[in-house]
mmCIF file of the C-alpha atoms, coordinates in Angstrom:
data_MODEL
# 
_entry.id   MODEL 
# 
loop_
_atom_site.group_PDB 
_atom_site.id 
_atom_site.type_symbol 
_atom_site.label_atom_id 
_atom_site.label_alt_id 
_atom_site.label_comp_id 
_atom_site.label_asym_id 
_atom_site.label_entity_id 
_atom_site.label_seq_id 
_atom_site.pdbx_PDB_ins_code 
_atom_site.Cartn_x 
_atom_site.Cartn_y 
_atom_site.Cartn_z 
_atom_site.occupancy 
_atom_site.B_iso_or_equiv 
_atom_site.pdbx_formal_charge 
_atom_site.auth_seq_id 
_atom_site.auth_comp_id 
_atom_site.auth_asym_id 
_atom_site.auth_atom_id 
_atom_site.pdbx_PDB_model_num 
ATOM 1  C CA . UNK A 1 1  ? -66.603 48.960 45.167 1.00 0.00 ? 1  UNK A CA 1 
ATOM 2  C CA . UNK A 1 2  ? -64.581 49.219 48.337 1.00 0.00 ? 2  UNK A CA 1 
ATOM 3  C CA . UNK A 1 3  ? -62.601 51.959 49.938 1.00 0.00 ? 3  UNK A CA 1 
ATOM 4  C CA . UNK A 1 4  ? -58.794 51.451 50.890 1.00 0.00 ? 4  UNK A CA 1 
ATOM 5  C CA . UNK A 1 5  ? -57.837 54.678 53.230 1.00 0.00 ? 5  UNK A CA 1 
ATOM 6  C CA . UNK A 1 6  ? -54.076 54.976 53.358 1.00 0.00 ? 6  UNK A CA 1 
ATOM 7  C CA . UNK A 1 7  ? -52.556 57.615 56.382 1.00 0.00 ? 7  UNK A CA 1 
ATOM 8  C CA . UNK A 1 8  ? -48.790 59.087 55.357 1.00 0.00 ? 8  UNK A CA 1 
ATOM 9  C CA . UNK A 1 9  ? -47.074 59.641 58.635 1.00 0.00 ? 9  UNK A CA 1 
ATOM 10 C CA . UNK A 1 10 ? -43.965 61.874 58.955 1.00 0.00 ? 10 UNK A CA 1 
ATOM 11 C CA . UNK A 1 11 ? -41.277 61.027 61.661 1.00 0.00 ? 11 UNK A CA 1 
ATOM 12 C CA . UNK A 1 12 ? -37.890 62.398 62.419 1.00 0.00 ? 12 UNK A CA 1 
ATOM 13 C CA . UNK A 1 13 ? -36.021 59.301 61.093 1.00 0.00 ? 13 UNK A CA 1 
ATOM 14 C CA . UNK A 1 14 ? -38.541 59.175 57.697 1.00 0.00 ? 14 UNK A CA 1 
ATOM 15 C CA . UNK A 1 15 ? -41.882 58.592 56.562 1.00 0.00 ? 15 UNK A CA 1 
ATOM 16 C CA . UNK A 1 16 ? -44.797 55.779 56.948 1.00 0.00 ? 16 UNK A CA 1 
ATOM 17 C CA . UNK A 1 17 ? -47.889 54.214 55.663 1.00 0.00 ? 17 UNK A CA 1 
ATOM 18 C CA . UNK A 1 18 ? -49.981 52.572 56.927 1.00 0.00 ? 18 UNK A CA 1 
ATOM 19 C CA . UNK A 1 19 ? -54.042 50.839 56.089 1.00 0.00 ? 19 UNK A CA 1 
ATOM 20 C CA . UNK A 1 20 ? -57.161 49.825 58.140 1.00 0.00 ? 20 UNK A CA 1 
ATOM 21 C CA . UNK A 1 21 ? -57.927 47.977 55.421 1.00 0.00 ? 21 UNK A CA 1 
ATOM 22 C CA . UNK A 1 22 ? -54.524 45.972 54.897 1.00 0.00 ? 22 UNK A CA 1 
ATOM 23 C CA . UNK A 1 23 ? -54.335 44.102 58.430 1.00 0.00 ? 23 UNK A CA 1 
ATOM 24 C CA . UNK A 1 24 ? -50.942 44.547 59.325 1.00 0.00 ? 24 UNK A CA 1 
ATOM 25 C CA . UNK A 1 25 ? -49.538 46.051 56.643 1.00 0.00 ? 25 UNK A CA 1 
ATOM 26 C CA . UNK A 1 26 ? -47.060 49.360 56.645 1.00 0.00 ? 26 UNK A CA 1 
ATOM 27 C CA . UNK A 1 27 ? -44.948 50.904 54.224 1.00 0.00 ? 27 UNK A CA 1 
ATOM 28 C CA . UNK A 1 28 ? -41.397 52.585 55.153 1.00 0.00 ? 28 UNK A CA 1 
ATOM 29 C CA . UNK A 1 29 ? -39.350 54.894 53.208 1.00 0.00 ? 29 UNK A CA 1 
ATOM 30 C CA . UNK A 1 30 ? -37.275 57.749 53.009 1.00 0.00 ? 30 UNK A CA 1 
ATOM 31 C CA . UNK A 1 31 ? -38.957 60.416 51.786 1.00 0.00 ? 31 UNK A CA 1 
ATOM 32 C CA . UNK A 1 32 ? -42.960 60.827 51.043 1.00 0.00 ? 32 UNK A CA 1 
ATOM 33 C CA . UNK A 1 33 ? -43.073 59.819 47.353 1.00 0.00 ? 33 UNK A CA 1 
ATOM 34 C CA . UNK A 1 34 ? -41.029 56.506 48.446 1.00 0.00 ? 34 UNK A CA 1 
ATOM 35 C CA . UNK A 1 35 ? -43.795 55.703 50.732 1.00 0.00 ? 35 UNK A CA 1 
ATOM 36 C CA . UNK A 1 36 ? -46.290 56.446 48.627 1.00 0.00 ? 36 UNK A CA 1 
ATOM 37 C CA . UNK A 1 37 ? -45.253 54.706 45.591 1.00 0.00 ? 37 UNK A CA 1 
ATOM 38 C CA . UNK A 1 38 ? -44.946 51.731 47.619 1.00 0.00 ? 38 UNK A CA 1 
ATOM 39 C CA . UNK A 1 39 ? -48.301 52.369 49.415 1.00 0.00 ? 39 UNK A CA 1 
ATOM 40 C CA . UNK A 1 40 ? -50.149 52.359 45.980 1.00 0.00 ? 40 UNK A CA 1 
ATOM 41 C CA . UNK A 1 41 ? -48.351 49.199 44.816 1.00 0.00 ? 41 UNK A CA 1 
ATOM 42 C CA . UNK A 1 42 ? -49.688 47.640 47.557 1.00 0.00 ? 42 UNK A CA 1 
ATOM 43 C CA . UNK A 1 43 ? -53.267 48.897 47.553 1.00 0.00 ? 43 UNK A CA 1 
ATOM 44 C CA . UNK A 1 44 ? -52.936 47.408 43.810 1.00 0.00 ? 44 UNK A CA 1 
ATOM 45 C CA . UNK A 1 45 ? -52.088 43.774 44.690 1.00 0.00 ? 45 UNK A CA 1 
ATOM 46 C CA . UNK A 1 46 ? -54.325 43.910 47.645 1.00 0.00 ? 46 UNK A CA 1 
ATOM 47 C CA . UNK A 1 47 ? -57.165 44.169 46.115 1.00 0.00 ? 47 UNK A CA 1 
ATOM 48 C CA . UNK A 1 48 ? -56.100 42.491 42.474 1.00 0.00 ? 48 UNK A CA 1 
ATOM 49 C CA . UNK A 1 49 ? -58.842 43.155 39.983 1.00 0.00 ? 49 UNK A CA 1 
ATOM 50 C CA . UNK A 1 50 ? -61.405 44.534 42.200 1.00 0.00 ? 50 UNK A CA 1 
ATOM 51 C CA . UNK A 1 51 ? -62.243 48.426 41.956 1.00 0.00 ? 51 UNK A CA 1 
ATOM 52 C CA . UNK A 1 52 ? -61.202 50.669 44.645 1.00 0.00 ? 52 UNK A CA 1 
ATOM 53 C CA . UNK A 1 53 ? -61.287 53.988 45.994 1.00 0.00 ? 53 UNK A CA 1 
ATOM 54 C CA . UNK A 1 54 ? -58.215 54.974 47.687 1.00 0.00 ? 54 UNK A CA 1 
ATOM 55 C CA . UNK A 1 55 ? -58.654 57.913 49.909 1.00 0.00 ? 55 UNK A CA 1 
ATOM 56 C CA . UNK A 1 56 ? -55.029 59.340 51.133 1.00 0.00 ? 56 UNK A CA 1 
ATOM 57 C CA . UNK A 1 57 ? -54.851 61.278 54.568 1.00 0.00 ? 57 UNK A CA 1 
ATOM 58 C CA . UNK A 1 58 ? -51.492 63.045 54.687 1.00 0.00 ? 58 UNK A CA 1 
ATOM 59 C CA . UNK A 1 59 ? -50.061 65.119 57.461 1.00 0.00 ? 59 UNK A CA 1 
ATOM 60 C CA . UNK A 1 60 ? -50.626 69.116 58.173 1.00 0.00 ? 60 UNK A CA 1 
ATOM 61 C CA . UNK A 1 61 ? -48.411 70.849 55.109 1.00 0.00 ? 61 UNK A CA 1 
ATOM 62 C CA . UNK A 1 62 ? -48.243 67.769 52.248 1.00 0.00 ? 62 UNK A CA 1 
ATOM 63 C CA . UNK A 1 63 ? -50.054 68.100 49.242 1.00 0.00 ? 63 UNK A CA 1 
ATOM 64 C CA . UNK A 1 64 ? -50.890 65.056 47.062 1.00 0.00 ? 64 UNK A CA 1 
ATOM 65 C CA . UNK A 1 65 ? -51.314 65.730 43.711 1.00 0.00 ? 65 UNK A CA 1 
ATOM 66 C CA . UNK A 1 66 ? -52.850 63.257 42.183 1.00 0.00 ? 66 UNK A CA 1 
ATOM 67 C CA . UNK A 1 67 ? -52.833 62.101 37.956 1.00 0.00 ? 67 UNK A CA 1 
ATOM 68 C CA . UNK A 1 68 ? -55.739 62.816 36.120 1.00 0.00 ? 68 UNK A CA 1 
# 
């Protein structure tokens, strides 16, 4: 099993994604849950069938809930 670590990044103009793990890959969007949605889509074809852990690093004041 591998490990896909995703960092959220807050700027003035909106938010970002972006992957160690994805070489060269970022996600842009409006607001966090935009980002995020497409962050996880991408994890998901990334890795196809294989399992993964995806570990989410947001900045100081977001909380990600996650679905049981």
């Amino acid at each position: 099993m591998s490990t896909v670590t995703i960092r959220y990044h807050d700027e003035p103009a909106g938010w970002w994604a972006e992957s160690e793990e994805i070489p060269g890959w970022t996600a842009v969007g409006s607001t966090f849950l935009e980002v995020r949605e497409l962050a996880l889509a991408a994890v998901e074809k990334f890795v196809g069938q294989t399992a993964v852990v995806v570990e989410e690093g947001a900045p100081p004041g977001v909380r990600i809930i996650r679905n049981a």
